[in-house]
N, C-alpha and C positions, 0 to 999 in steps of 0.2 A: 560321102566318104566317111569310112568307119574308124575311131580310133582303135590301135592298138592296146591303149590301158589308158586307166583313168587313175589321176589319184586327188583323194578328199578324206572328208573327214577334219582337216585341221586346216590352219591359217597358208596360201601359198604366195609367200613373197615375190613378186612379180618383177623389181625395182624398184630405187631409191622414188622416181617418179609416178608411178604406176602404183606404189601400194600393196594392197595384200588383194587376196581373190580366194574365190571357196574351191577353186578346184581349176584343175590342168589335164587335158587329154594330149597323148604322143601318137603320131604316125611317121612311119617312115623317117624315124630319126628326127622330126624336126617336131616342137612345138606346135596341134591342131588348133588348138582352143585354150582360152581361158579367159575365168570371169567369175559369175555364179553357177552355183551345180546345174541349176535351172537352163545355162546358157551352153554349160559344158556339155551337159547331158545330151543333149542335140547330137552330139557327136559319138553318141553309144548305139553298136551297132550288134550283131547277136553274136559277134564274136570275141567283143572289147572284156575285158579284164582289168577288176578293181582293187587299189593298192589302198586301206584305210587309214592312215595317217594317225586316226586315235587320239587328238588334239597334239599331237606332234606338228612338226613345221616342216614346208619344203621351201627350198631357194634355189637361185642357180650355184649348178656346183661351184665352191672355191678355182679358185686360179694361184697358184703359187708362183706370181711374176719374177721374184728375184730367189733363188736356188743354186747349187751346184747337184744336180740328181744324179750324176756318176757318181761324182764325191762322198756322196752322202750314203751311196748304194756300199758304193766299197770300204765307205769307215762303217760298216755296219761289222765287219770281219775284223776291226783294229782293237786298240785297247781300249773302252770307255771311260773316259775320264774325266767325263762331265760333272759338273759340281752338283747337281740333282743327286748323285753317288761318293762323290769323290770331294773330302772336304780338308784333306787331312795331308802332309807329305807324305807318313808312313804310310796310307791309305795307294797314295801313287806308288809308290817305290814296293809293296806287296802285288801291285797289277803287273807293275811290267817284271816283276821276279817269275812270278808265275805265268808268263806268257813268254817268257825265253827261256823256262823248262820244259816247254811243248814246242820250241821252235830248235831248229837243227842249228849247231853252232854256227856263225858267224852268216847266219842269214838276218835281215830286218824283224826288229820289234819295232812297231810302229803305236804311237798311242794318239789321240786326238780329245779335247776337250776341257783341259783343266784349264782353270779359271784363276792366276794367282792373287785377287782378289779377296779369294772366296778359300783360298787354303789357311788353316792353321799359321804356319808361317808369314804369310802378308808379302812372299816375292815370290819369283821364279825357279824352281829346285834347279837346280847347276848337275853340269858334267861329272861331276867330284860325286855327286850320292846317285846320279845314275849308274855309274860305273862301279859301284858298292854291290849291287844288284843284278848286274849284267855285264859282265867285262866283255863276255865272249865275244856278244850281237852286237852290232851297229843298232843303237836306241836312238830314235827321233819322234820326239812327243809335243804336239802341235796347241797352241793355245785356243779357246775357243772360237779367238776370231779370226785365225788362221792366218795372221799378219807376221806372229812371230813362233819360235819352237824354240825346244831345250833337245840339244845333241849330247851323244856321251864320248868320252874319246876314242872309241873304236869308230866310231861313224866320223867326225873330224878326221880320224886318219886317213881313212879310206877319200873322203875327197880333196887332201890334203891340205886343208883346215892347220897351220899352227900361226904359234904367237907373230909372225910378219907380214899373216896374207893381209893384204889388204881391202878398205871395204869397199864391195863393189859401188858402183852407181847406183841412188838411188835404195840403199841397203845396208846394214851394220851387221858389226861381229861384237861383240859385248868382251870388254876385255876387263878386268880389275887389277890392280897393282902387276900389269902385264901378262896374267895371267888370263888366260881363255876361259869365259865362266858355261858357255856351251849355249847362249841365247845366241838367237842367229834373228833378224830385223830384215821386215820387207825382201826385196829381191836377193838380199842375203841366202836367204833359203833357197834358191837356187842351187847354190853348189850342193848340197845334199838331196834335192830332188832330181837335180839330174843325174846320180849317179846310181839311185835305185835304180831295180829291175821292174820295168812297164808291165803293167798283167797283162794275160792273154786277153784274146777278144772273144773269146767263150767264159771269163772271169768279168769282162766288164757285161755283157749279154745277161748274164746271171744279176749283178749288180742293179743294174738298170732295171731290172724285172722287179727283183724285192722289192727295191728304192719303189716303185709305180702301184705295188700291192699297200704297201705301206701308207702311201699318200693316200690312195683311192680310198682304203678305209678310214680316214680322217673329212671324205667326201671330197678332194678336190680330182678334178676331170681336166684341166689344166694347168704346166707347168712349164720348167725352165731348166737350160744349163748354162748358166754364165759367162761359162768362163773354156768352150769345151776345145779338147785339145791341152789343158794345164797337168793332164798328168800321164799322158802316153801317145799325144802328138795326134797328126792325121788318123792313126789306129781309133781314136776314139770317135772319128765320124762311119767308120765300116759297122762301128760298136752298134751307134743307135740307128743304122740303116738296118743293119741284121734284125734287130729287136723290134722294128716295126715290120719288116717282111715276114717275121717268122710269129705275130699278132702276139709278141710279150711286151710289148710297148703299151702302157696303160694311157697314160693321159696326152693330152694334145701339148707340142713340145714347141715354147719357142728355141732355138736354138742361138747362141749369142757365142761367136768364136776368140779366143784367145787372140788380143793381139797385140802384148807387150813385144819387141823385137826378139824375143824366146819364142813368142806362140807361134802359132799356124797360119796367121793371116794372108803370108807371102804363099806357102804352099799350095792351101785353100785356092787361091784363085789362080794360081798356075793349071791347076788340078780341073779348073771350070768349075768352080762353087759360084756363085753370084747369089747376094742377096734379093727374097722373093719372101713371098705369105707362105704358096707351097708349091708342091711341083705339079699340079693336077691329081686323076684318077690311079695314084699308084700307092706303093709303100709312103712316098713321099708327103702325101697329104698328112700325116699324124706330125711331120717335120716341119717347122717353118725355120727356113734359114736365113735368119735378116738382121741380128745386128753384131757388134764389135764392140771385144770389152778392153780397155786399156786403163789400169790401176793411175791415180793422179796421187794416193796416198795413202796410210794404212789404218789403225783404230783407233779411237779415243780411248779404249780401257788396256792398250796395251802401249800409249803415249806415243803412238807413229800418226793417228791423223794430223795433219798439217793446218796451224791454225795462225791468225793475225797476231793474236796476244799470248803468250807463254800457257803452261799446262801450273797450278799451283807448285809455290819452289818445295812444298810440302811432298806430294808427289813424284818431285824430281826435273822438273821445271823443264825448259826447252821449248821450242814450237812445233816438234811433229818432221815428218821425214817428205818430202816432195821422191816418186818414183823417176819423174824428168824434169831435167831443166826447161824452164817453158818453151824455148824454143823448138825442142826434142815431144815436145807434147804438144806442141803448135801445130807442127809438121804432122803428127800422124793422123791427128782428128781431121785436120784439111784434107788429107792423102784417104782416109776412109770415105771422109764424107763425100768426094767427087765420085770413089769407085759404087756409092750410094747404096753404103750399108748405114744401118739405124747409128747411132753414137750410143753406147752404154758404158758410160765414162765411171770410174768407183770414184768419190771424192766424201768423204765425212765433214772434215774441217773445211772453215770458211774462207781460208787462204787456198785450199785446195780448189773447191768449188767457184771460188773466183778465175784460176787459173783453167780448168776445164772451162768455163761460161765465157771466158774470151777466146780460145782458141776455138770454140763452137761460133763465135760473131764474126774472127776473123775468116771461117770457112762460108761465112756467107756472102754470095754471090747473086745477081742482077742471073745469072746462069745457071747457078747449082742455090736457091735460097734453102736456108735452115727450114723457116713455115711451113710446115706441112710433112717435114721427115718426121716428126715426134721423136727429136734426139732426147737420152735421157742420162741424168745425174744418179748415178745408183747412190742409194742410201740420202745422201745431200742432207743428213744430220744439224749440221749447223749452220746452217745458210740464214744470211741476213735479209731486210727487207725487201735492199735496190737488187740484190741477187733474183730474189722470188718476182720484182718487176721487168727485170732483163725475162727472165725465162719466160716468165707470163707471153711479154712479147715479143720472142724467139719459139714459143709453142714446144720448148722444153721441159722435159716431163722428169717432174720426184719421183724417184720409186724409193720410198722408206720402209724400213723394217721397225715399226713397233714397240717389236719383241725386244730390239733391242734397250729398248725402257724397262721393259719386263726384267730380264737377266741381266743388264749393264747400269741400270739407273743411278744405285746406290755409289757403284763406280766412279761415274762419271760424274757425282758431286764429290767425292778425292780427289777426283784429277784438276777438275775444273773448277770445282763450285757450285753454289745451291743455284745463283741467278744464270748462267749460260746453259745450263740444264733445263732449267724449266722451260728455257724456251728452244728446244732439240725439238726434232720431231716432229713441225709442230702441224699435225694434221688436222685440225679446226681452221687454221689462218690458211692452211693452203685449200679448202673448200672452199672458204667466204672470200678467196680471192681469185675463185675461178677455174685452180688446177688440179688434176685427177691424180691425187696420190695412190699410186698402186702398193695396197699392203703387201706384205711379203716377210719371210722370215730368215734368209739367207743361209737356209739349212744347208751345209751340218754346223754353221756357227751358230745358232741358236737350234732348239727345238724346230721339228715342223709343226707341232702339234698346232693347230691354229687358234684352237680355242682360248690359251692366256694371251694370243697375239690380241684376238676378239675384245677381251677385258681389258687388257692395257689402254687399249683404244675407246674403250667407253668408261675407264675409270683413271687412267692415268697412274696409275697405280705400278710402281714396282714388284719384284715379289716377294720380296720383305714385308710391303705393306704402305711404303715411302708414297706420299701423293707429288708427282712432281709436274708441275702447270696444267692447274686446273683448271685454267680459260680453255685447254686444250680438248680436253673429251670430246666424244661424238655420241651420238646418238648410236642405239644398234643398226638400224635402219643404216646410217651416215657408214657405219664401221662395215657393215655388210657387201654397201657398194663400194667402197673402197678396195673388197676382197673379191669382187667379182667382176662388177665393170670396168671399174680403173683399170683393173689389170685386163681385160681384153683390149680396152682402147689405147695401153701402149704397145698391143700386138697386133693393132688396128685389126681387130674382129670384133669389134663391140657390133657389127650388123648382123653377125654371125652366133654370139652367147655374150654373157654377161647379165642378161635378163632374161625373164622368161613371159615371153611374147608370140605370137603367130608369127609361123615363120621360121623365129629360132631352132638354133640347133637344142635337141633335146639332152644338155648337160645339167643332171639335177641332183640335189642333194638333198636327203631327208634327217634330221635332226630326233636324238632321242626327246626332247622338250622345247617348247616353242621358246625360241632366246629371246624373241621381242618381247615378251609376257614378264617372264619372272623378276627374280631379283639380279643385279649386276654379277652378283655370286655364284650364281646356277650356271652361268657361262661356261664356267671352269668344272663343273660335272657334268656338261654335257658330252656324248659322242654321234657320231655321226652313226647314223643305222642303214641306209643305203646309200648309191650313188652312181647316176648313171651318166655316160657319157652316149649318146647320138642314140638315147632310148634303150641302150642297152646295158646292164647293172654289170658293172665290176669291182662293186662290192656288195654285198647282202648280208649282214651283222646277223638276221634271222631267219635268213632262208624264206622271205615273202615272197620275192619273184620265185621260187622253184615252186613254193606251196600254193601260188594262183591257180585259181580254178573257179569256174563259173562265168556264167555272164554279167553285167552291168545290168544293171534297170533301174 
């Protein structure tokens, strides 16, 4: 049996266990060989074709376990207003001036990304200087963490928003000496999201497509949508079924369905959805539709995650906002877990995560046990020891975002402090204690780019420069499978990718410089130069795959 292509020349990371190897041949989608050239070569045949590597490095492609890739597709269309650009209020209030001069009166200006951290001012711009700027539009401008937003009063009116509505469950209206300052808190945002107009599904089609070009050239062949169904209902399940049938569906999707009593959960299985890996030999196979996400609480850098001990009175003190009362959150996890979808619970704070990690024990059953579903804690930010030993054994799985040390760190010692920081995150103690932290970047609330995600995690490093718990780092090696294994094995495909072995599916990524090599620094200049998913490139930075030509020998 002949391979399709061979690639060498440089180091190929094979896994955290496995090591590196000189070289990898692809057949028919999956992993032929790998090992030494010597071994691999066996496998060249007069038709196989050679990709040089150049002392570049390949691995298995990235896996972005925790995302929202609608979201992120279709804030690529909104205001950018991330703090990478955007540091200033006048900076904000000149974006959405100039984007409701090109928008038809009294339709949405939508913005996404400001960090009021990270602005000149040091809060949140209020309804009062949106409405300076844009009286006409309904303005709604989303924080990076997407927990809270700043509305102006044409959008408060329209969902009628004044000084007596009250705050919903689980959700706050921000008021100041009675007055409505236009923050709107966790499920608060509700009322204003449900009264936009939902894009078409040739709008989210397109979305979805960018959002996948995007990724692919960062090298990841696996991803996610957390939360789907949060911002146009069932429509957005036709979305990504269209988008794999019609082959603009880029990477392999876990799918994870909305299912705060707003989302689709009910619908979904009236409809016959049932949690599964995939559906066989159809469209379906790029889709896995298998777990349930239900918010327990919101962000540390925007004082809604929910914690034991107060946020500093410096920061404005408080403990964080619970989405349900435990009983109401007790009920749904039991209620998902029998109909036996995955648990993808959001919980940050460590009051939070306590509350998710009992209502996951009380759902275990002598008939339905947790062991072996791989339910999981998204984010689980600040979890304590006896938490990380419950889950250890409950087979409950961290999926942490990193990044959020990268872009939040500096934050979250204002909120919190220097010592409950340092110990966030803490992706060393969850290797040395046994559990597969799936990296991830929970884009569009951080960057996708994975590469500062990479350094965060091998230097611990903010992006200011802040070192915050240095017991923490990992190795590249350590941070690598974290971005590729972990995150297959809580999509249970690690038999399937995550490494690259005989067998495997052929999802690979080629790196402009080998990251294991350099300095910790070079991380962050690298990019990704190809990447293929089941042997087939959907990305190519250089045009190698079209420029092959010739035989192997």
């Amino acid at each position: 049996m002949s391979a399709e292509f061979l690639i060498s020349g440089g180091r190929i990371f094979r896994g955290l266990n496995s090591g590196f190897a000189e070289a990898v041949s692809v057949k028919d989608g999956r992993v032929l060989a790998v090992g030494t050239l010597d071994e691999v070569g066996q496998t060249v045949g007069a038709g196989t074709r050679r990709i040089d590597l150049g002392g570049r490095v390949a691995t298995p492609a990235l896996n972005e376990a925790h995302m929202h890739l609608l979201a992120y597709g279709l804030g690529l269309s909104q205001v950018n207003l991330r703090a990478e650009e955007v540091r200033s209020l006048d900076e904000v209030l000149k974006r959405i001036a100039a984007a409701a001069r090109n928008t038809p009166k009294g339709q949405w200006v939508l913005g996404r990304g400001y960090d009021h951290g990270e602005l000149d001012i040091g809060r949140h711009p209020t309804a009062e200087e949106l409405d300076r700027v844009s009286p006409d539009h309904p303005v709604f401008i989303v924080r990076t963490c997407g927990h809270v937003g700043v509305a102006n009063t044409a959008a408060m009116t329209l969902a009628g928003v004044n000084h007596n509505t009250p705050n919903p469950e689980g959700g706050a209206i921000e008021r100041k000496g009675g007055k409505l300052t236009g923050l709107f808190q966790e499920r608060a945002m509700r009322l204003l999201r449900d009264i936009m107009p939902p894009p078409a599904e040739s709008q989210m089609v397109d979305a979805i497509e960018l959002a996948g070009r995007n990724l692919a050239a960062l090298g990841f062949a696996s991803a996610s949508d957390m939360n789907v169904g949060m911002t146009a209902g069932m429509a957005e399940i036709g979305a990504f079924r269209r988008a794999a049938a019609e082959q603009r569906l880029q990477q392999r999707m876990w799918q994870v369905l909305a299912g705060n009593p707003e989302g689709i959960a009910r619908q979904a299985w009236e409809s016959g959805l049932r949690p599964g890996i995939a559906a066989g030999a159809t469209a379906e196979e790029m889709l896995a539709w298998g777990g349930m996400k239900v918010f327990g609480d919101g962000s540390a850098g925007g004082l809604t995650a929910a914690f034991f001990d107060p946020y500093l009175e410096s920061a404005g003190g408080g403990t964080g906002i619970f989405c349900f009362p435990d009983a109401a959150m007790h009920e749904m996890l039991g209620h998902y877990h029998r109909q036996g979808w995955q648990l993808d619970i959001h919980a940050i704070g460590d009051a939070a995560i306590e509350q998710v990690l009992i209502g996951m024990e009380m759902a275990d059953t002598p008939e339905a046990p947790i062991l072996g579903r791989r339910h999981r804690i998204e984010h689980c930010g600040f979890v304590n020891r006896d938490q990380r030993r419950r889950m250890l054994k409950g087979g409950v799985l961290p999926v942490p975002q990193p990044s959020f040390m990268w872009e939040f760190g500096d934050l979250y010692v204002t909120n919190l402090g220097r010592e409950r920081t340092e110990n966030a995150y803490p992706m060393r103690t969850w290797l040395h204690e046994g559990h597969h932290p799936a990296a991830s970047t929970d884009s569009p609330v951080c960057s996708v780019n994975p590469f500062p995600n990479l350094y965060t995690m091998v230097t611990r490093k903010t992006g200011k420069g802040t070192v915050l718990g240095a017991g923490e780092t990992l190795t590249v090696e350590e941070a690598m499978h974290c971005y590729t294994w972990c995150g297959a094995y809580t999509q249970f495909a690690e038999t399937e990718r995550g490494t690259l072995e005989p067998g495997m599916q052929a999802d690979i990524a080629i790196f402009s410089r080998d990251l294991f090599a350099g300095e910790a620094d070079d991380i962050l200049r690298t990019q990704a130069d190809m990447t293929f998913r089941g042997g087939v490139p959907i990305f190519d930075r250089h045009g190698e795959a079209a420029a092959l030509a010739g035989v192997a020998d």
